[in-house]
FIMAR-161968 format. One line per 8 residues: number of its first residue (from 1); their letters; for each residue x, y, z of N, C-alpha, C. Coordinates in nm, 4 decimals. Atoms other than C-alpha are relative to their C-alpha. Example, Ala and Ser with C-alpha at 12.3 -4.5 7.8 and 13.67 -1.06 7.14 Angstrom:
1) as) 0.0890/-0.1190/0.0000/1.2300/-0.4500/0.7800/0.0900/0.1200/0.0000 ~ -0.0820/-0.1190/-0.0060/1.3670/-0.1060/0.7140/-0.0770/0.1090/0.0730
//
This chain:
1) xxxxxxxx) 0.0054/0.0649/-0.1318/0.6698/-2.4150/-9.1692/-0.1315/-0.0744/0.0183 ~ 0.1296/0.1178/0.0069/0.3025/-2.5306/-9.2074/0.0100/-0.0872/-0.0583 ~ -0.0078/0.1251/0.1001/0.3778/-2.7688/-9.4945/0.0467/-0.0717/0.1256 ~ -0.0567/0.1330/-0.0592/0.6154/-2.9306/-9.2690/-0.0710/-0.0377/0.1170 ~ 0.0448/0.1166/-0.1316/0.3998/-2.9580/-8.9407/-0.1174/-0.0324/-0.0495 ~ 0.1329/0.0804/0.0672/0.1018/-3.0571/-9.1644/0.0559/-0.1395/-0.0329 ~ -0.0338/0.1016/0.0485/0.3220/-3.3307/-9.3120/0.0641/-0.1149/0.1211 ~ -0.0067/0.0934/-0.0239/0.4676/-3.4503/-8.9842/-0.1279/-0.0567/0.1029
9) xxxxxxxx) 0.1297/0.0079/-0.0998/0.1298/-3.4499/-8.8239/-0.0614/-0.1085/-0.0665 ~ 0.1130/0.0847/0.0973/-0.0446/-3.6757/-9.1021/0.1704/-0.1487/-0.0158 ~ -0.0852/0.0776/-0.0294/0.3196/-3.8886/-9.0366/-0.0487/-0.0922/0.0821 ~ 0.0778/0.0610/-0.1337/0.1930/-3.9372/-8.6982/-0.0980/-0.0758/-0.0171 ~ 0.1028/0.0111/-0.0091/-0.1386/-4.0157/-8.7788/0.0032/-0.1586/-0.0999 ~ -0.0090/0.0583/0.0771/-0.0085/-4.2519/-9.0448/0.0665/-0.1637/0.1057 ~ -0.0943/0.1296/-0.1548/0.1866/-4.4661/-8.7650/-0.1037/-0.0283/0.0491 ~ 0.1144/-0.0216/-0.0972/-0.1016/-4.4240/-8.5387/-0.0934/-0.1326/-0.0620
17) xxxxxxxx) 0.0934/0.1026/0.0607/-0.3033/-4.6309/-8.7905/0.0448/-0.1210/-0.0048 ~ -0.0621/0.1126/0.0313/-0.0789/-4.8600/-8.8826/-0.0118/-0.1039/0.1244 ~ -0.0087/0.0852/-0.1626/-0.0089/-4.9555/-8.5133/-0.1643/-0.0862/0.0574 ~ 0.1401/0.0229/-0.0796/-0.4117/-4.9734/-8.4504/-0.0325/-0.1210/-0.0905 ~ -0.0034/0.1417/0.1120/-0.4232/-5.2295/-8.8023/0.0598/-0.1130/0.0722 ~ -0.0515/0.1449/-0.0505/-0.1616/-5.4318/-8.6188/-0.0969/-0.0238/0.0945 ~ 0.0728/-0.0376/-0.1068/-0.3746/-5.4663/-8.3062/-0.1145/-0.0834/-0.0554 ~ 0.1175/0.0484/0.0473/-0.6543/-5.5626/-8.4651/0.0090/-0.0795/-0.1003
25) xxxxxxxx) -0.0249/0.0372/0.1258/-0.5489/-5.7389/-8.7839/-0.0630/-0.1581/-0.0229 ~ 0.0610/0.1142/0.0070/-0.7146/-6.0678/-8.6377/-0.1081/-0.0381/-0.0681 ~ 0.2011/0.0184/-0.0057/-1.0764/-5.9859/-8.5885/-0.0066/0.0906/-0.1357 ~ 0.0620/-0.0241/0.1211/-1.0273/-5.7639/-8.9376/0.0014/-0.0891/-0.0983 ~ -0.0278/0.1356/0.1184/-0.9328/-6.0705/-9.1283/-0.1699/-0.0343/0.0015 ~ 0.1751/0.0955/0.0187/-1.3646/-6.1504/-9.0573/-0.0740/0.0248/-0.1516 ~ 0.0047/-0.0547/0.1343/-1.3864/-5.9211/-9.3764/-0.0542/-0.1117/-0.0733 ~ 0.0092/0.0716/0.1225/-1.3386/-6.1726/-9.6012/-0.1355/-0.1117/0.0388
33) xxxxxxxx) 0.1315/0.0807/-0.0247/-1.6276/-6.3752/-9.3984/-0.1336/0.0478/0.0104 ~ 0.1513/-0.0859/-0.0007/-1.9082/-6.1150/-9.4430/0.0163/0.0495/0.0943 ~ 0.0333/-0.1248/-0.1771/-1.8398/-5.8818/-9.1020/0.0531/0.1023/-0.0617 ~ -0.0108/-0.1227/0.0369/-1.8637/-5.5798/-9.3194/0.0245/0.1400/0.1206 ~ -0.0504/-0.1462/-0.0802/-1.8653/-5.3303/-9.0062/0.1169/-0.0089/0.0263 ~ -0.1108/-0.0155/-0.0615/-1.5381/-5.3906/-8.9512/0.0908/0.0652/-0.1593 ~ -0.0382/-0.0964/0.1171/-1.4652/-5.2196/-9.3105/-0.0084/0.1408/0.0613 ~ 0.0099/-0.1050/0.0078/-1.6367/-4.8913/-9.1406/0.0842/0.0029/0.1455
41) xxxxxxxx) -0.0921/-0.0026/-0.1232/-1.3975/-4.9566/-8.8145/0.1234/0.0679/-0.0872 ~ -0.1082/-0.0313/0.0553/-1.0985/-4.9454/-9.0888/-0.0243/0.1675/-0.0304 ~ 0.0317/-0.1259/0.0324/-1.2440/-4.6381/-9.2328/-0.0170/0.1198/0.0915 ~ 0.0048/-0.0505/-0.1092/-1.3190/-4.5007/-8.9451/0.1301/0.0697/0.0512 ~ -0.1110/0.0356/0.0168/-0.9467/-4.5141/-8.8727/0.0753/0.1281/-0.1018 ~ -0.0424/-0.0133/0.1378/-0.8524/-4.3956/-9.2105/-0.0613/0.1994/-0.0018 ~ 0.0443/-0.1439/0.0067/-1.0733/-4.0489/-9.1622/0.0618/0.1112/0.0776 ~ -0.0579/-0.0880/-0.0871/-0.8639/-3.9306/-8.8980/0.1232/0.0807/-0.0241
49) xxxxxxxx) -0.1625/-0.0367/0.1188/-0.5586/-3.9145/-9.1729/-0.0378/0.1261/-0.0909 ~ 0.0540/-0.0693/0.1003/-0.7743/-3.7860/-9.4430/-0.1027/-0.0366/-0.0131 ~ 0.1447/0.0770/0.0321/-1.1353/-3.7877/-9.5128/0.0208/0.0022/-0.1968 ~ 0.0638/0.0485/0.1889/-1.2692/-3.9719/-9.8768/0.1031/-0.0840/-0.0448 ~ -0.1049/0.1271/-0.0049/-1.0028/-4.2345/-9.8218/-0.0971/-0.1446/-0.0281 ~ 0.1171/0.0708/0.0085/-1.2003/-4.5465/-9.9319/0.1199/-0.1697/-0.0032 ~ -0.0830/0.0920/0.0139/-1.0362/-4.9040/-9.9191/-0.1258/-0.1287/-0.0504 ~ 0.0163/0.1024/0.0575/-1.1279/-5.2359/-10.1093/0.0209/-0.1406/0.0642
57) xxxxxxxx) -0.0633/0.1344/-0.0265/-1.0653/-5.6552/-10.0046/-0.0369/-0.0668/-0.1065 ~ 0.0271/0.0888/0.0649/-1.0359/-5.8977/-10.2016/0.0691/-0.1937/0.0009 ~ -0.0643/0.0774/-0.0675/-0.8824/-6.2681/-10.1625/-0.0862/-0.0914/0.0731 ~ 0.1036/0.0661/-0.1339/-0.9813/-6.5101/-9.8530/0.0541/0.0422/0.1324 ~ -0.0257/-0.0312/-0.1197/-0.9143/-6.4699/-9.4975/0.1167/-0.0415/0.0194 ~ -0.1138/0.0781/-0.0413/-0.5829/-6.6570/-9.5186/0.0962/0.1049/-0.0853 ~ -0.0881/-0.1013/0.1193/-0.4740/-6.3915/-9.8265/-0.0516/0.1089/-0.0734 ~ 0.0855/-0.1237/-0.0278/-0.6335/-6.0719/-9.7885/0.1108/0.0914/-0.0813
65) xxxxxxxx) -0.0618/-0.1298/0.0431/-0.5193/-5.8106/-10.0809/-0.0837/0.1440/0.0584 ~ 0.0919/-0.0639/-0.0185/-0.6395/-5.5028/-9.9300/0.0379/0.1454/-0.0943 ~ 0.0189/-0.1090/0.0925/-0.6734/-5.1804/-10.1852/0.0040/0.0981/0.1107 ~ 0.0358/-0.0998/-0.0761/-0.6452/-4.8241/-10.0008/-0.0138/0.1079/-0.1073 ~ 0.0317/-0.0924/0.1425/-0.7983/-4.5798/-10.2822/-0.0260/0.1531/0.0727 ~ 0.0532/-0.1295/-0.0553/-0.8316/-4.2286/-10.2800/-0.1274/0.0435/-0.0516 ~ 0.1755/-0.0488/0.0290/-1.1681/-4.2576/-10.4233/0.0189/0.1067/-0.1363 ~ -0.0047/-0.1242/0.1242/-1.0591/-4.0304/-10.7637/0.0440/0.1220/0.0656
73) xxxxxxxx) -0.0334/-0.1007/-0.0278/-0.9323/-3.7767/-10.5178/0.1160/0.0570/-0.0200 ~ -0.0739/-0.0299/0.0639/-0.6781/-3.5968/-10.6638/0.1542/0.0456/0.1453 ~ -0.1104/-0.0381/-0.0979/-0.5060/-3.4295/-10.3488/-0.0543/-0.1267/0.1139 ~ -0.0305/0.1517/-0.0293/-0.5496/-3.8013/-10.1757/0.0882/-0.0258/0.0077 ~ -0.0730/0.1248/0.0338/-0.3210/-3.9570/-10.3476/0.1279/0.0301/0.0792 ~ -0.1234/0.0332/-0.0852/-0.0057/-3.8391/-10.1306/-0.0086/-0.0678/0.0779 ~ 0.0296/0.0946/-0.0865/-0.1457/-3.9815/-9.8283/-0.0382/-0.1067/-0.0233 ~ -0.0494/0.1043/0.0347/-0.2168/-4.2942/-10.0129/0.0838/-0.0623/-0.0146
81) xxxxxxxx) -0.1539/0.0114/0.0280/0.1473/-4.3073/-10.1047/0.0639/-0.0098/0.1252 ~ -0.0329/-0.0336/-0.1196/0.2084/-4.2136/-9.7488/-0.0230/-0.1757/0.0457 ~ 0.0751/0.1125/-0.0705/0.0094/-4.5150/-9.6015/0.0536/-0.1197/-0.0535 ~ -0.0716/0.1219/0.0652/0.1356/-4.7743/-9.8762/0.1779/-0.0025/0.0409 ~ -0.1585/0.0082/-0.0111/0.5353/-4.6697/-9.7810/-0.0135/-0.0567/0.1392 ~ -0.0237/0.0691/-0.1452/0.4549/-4.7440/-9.4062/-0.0870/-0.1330/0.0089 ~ 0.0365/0.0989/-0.0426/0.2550/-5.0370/-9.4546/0.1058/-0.0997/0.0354 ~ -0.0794/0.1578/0.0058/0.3740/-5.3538/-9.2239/0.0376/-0.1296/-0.0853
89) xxxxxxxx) 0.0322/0.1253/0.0488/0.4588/-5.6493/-9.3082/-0.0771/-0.1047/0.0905 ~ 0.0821/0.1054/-0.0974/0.1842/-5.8933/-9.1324/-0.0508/-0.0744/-0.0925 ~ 0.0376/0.1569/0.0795/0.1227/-6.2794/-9.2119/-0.1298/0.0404/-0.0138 ~ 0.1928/0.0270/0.0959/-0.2295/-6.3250/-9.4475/-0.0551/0.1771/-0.0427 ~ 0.0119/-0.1523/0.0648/-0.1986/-5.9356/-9.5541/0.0732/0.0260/-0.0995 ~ -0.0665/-0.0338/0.1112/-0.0709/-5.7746/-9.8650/-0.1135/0.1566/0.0129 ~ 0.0874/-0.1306/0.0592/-0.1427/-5.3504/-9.9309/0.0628/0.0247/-0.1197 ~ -0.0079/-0.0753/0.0961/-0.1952/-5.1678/-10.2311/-0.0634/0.1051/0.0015
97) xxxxxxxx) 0.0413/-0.1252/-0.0073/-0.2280/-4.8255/-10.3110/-0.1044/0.0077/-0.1356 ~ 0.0616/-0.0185/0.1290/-0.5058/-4.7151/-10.5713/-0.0326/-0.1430/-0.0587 ~ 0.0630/0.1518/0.0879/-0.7551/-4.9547/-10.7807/0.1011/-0.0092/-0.1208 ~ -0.1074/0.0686/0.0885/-0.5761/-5.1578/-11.0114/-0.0483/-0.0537/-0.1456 ~ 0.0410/0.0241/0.1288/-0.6432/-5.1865/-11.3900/-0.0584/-0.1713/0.0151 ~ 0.0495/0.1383/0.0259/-0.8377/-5.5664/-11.4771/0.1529/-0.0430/-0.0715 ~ -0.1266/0.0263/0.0761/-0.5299/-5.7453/-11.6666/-0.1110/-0.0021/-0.1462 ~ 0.0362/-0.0005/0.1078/-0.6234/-5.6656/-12.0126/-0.1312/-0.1010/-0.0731
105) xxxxxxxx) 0.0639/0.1161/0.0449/-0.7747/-6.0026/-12.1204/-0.1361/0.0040/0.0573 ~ 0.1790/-0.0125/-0.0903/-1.0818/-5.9491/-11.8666/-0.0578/0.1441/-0.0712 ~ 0.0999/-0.1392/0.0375/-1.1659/-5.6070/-11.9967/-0.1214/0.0053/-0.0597 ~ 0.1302/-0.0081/0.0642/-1.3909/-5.6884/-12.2577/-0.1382/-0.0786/0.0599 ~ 0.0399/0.0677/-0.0662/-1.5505/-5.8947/-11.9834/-0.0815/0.0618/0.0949 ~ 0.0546/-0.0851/-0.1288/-1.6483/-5.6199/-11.7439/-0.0893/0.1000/-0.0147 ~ 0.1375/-0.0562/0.0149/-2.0025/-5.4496/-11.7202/-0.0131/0.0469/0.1445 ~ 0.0209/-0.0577/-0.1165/-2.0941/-5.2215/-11.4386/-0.1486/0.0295/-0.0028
113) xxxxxxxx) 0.1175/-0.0055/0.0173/-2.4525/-5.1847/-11.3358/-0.0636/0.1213/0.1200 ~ 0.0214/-0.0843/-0.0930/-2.5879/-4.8592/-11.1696/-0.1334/0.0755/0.0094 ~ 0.1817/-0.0282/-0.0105/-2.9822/-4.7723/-11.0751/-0.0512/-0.0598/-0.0837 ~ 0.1304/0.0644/0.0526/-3.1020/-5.0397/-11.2673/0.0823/-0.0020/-0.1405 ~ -0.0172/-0.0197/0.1201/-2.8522/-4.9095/-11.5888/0.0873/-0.0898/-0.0260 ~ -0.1561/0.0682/0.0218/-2.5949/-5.1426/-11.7323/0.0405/0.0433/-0.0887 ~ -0.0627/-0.0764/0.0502/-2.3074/-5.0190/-11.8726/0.0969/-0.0934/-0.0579 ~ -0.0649/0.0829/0.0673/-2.1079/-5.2195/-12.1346/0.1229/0.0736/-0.0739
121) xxxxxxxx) -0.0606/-0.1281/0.0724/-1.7619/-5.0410/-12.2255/0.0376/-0.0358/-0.1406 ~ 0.0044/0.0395/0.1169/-1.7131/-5.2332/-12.5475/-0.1395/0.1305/-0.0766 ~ 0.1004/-0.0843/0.0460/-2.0601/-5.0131/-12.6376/0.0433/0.1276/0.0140 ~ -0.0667/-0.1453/0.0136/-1.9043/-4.6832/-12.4874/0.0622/0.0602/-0.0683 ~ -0.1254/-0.0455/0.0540/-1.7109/-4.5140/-12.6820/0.0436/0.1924/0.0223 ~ -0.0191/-0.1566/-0.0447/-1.4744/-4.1932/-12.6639/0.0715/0.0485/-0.1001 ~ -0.0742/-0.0890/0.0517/-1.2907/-3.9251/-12.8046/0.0892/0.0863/0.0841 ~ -0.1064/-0.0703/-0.0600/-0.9453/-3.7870/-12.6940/-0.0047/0.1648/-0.0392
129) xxxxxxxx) -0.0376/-0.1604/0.0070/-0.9292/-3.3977/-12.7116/0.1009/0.0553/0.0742 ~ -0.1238/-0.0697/-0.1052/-0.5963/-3.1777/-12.6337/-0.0358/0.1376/0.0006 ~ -0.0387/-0.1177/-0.0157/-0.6215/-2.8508/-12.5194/0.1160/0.0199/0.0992 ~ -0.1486/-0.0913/-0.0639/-0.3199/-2.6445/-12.3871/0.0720/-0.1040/0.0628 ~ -0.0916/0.1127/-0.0459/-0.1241/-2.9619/-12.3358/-0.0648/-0.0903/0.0613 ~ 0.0587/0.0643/-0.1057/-0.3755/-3.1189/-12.1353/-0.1027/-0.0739/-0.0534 ~ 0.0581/0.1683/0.0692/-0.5446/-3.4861/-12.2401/-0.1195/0.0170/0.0482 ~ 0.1275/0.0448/-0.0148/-0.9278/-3.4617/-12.2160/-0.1049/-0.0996/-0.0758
137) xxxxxxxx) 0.0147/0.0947/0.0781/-1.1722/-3.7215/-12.2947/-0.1480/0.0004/0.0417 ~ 0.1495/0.0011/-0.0166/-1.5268/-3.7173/-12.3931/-0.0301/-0.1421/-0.0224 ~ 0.0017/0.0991/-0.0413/-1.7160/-4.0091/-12.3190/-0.1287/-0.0127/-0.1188 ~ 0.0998/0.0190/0.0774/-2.0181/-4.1557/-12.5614/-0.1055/-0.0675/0.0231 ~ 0.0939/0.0919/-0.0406/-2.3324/-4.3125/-12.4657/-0.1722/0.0045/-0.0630 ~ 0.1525/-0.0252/0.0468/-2.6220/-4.4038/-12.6484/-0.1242/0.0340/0.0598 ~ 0.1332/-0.0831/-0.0785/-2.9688/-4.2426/-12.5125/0.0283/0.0176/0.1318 ~ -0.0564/-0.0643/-0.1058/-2.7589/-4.0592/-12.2706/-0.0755/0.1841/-0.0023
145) xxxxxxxx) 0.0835/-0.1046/-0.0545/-3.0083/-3.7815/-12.1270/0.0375/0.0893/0.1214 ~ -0.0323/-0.0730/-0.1209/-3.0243/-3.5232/-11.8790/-0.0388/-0.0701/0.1608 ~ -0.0010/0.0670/-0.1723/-3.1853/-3.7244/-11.5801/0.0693/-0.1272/0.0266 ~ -0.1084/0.1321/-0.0309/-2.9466/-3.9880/-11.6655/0.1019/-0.0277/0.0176 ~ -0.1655/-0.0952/0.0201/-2.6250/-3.8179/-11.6878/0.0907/-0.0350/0.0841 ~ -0.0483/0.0554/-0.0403/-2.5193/-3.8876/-11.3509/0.0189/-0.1182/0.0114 ~ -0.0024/0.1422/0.0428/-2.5863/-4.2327/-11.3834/0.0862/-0.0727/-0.0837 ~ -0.0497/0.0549/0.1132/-2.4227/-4.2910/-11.7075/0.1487/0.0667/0.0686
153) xxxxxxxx) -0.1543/-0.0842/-0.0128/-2.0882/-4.0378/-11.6036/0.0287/-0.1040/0.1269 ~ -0.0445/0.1003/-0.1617/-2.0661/-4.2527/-11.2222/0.0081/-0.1165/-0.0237 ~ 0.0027/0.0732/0.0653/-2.1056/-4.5467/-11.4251/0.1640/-0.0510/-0.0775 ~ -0.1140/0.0182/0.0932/-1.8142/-4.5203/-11.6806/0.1467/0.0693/0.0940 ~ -0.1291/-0.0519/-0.0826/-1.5960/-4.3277/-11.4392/0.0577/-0.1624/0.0571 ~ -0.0427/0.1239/-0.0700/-1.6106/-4.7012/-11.2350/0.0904/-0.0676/-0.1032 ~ -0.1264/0.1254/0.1390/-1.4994/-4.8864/-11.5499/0.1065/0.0613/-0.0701 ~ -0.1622/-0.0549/0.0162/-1.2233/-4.6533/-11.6303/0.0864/-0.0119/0.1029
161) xxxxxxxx) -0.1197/0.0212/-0.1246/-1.1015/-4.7217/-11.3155/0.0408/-0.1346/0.0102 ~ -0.0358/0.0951/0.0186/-1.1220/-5.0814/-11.4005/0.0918/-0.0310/-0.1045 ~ -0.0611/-0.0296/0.1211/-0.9685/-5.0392/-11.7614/0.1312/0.0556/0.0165 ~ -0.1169/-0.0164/0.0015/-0.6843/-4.8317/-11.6544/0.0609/0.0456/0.1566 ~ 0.0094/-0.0259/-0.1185/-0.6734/-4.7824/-11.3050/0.0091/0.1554/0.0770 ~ 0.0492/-0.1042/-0.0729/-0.7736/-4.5104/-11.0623/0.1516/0.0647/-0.0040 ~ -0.0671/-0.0749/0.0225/-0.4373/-4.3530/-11.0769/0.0455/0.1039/-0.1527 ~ 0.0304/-0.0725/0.1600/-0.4071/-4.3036/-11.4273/-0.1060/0.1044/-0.0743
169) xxxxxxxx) 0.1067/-0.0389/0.0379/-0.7576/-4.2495/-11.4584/0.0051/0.1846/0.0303 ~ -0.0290/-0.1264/-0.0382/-0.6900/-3.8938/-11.2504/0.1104/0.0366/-0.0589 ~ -0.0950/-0.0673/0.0739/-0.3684/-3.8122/-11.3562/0.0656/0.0136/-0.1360 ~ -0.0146/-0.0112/0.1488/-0.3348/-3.9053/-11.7139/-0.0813/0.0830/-0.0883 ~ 0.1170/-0.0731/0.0539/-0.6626/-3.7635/-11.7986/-0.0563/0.1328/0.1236 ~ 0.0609/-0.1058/-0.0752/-0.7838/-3.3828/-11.7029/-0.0978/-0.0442/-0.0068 ~ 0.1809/0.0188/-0.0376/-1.1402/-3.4559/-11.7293/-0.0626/-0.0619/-0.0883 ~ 0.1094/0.1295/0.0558/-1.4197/-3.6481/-11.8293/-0.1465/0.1059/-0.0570
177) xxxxxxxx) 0.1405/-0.0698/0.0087/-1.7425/-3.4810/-12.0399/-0.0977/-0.1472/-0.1327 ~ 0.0839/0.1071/0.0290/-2.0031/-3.6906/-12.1067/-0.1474/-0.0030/-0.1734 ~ 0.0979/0.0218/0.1664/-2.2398/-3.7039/-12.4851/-0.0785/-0.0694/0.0025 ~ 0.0200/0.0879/0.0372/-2.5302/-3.8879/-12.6222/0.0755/-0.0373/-0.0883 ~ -0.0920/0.0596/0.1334/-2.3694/-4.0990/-12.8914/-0.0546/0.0706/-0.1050 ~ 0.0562/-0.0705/0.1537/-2.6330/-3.9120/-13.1941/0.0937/0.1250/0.0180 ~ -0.0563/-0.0646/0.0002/-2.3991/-3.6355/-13.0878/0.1023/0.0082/-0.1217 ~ -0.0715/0.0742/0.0833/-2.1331/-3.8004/-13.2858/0.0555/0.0105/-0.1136
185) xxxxxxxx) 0.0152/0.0585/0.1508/-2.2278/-3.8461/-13.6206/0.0784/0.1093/-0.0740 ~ -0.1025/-0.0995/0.1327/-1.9907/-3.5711/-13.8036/0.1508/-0.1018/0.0365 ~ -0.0989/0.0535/-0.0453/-1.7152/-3.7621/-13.6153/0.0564/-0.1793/0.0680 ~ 0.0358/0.1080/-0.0463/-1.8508/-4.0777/-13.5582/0.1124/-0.1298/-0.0096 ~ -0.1372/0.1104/0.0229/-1.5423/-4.3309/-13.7110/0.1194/0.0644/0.0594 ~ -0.0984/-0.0358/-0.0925/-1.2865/-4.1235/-13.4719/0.0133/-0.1017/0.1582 ~ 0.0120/0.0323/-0.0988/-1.4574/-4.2493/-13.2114/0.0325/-0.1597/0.0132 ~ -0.0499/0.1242/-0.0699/-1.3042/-4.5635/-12.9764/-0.0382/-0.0951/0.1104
193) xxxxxxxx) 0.0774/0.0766/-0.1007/-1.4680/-4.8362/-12.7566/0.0994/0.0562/0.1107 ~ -0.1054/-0.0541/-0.1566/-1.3801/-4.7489/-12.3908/0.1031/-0.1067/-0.0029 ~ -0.0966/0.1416/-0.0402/-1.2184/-5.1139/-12.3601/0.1351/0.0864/-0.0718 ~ -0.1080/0.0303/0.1043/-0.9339/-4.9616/-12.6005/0.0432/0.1073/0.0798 ~ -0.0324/-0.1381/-0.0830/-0.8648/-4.6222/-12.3417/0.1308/-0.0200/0.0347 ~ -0.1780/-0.0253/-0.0288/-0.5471/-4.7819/-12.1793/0.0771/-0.0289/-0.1138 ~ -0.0277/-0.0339/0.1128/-0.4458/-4.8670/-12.5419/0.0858/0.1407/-0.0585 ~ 0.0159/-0.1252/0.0036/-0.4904/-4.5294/-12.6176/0.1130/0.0735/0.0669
201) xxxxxxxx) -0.0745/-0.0867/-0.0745/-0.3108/-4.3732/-12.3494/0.1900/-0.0553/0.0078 ~ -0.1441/0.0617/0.0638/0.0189/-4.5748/-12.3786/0.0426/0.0719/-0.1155 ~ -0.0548/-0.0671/0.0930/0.0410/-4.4492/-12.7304/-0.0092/0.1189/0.0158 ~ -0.0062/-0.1731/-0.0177/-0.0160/-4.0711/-12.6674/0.1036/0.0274/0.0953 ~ -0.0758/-0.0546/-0.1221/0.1997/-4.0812/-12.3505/0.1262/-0.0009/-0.0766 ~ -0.0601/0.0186/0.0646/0.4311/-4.2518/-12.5566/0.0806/0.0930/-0.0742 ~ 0.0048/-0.1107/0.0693/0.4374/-3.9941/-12.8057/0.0570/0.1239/0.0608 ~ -0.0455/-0.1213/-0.0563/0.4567/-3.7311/-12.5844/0.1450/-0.0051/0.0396
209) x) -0.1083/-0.0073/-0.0135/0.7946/-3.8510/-12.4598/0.0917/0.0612/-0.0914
//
C-alpha cells in the first residue's frame, strides 16, 4: 500500500510540474539567451519530485532540446521515465530522458577538463572484469595519484557518459575502479582506449544474449 501511495504521490507531483513548465515555458525559453537562474527555477521545481534530478539545454530559443538526467542516480531513473512519459507537447520544446551518447564519429573528439586536469579518452584506457555475472570496469590513467583520484574518477565518469550515455553508463556497468596506468604492465595489451567502451559493451551484451 505504500508503494502505491508513494507512486501516486510522485504522479501528482509529476503533473504538478509539468503544468508549472507549461505556465512558464515562455520566460524559460531565456535559457538559451544566458538567464541561467531560470535553470535553478526548473530545478527548483524538479526537487519537489525527487532531489539530484539535474537537467541539460541545448539548441536555440526557437528549438530547445532539453535533457532531464538523473545525475548517475541509479534509483532516479524511474522518475526520469516518469517525467519523460508525461512530457507535453509545446511549440520550440523537445524532452529527453538521460544524457545521450556523442554519435560515434565525435568521440574521438571529446576532452573533458576538470581543476585545471584534461582528460583525453583516446589516452584512457580500461579493462572489463566479470564477477558473479556482473560487468565491472577498471579505468586507467597515467600519473593517477591519491590527491588526484577524485579528479581523474569525476573526470572519466563525465566522458563515459558522453561515450555511451548516462543510462548505460549505470546500468550496463556495476562499477567503476580507478588505476595509475604503471599498474598495468603484466596486462598492459588487454587494455582498451575509453573511446572503444560502447564498442565493447555491444559485443559483451551481445554475447550475453
Amino acid at each position: 500500500m505504500v508503494d502505491k501511495l508513494e507512486t501516486g504521490s510522485e504522479e501528482k507531483m509529476v503533473g504538478a510540474f509539468w503544468s508549472w513548465f507549461i505556465e512558464n515555458q515562455e520566460k524559460l525559453r531565456s535559457i538559451l539567451k544566458g538567464e541561467h537562474d531560470y535553470i535553478d527555477l526548473i530545478l527548483n521545481e524538479l526537487s519537489k519530485i525527487k532531489r539530484g534530478l539535474a537537467v541539460e539545454f541545448e539548441g536555440t530559443a526557437d528549438n530547445i532540446l532539453m535533457t532531464i538526467s538523473a545525475d548517475g542516480i541509479l534509483e532516479n531513473f524511474d522518475t526520469v521515465k516518469n517525467l519523460i512519459e508525461n512530457a507535453p507537447s509545446i511549440q520550440h520544446w523537445k524532452f529527453i530522458g538521460f544524457r545521450q551518447p556523442v554519435p560515434k564519429e565525435k568521440i574521438k573528439n571529446i576532452t573533458v577538463k576538470v581543476s585545471g586536469v584534461q582528460l583525453d579518452p583516446i589516452q584512457l584506457k580500461f579493462l572489463p572484469i566479470v564477477e558473479d555475472d556482473r560487468l565491472y570496469i577498471q579505468i586507467f590513467h597515467e600519473g593517477l595519484t591519491d590527491e588526484n583520484e577524485n579528479i581523474i574518477s569525476y573526470g572519466s565518469l563525465m566522458l563515459l557518459d558522453n561515450i555511451i550515455g548516462e543510462y548505460d553508463c549505470v546500468t550496463k556497468v556495476a562499477g567503476n575502479e580507478f588505476y595509475d596506468l604503471k599498474e598495468s604492465e603484466e596486462f598492459i595489451e588487454d587494455l582498451r582506449p575509453l573511446t572503444e567502451m560502447g564498442d565493447f559493451l555491444e559485443e559483451y551484451y551481445a554475447v550475453e544474449k
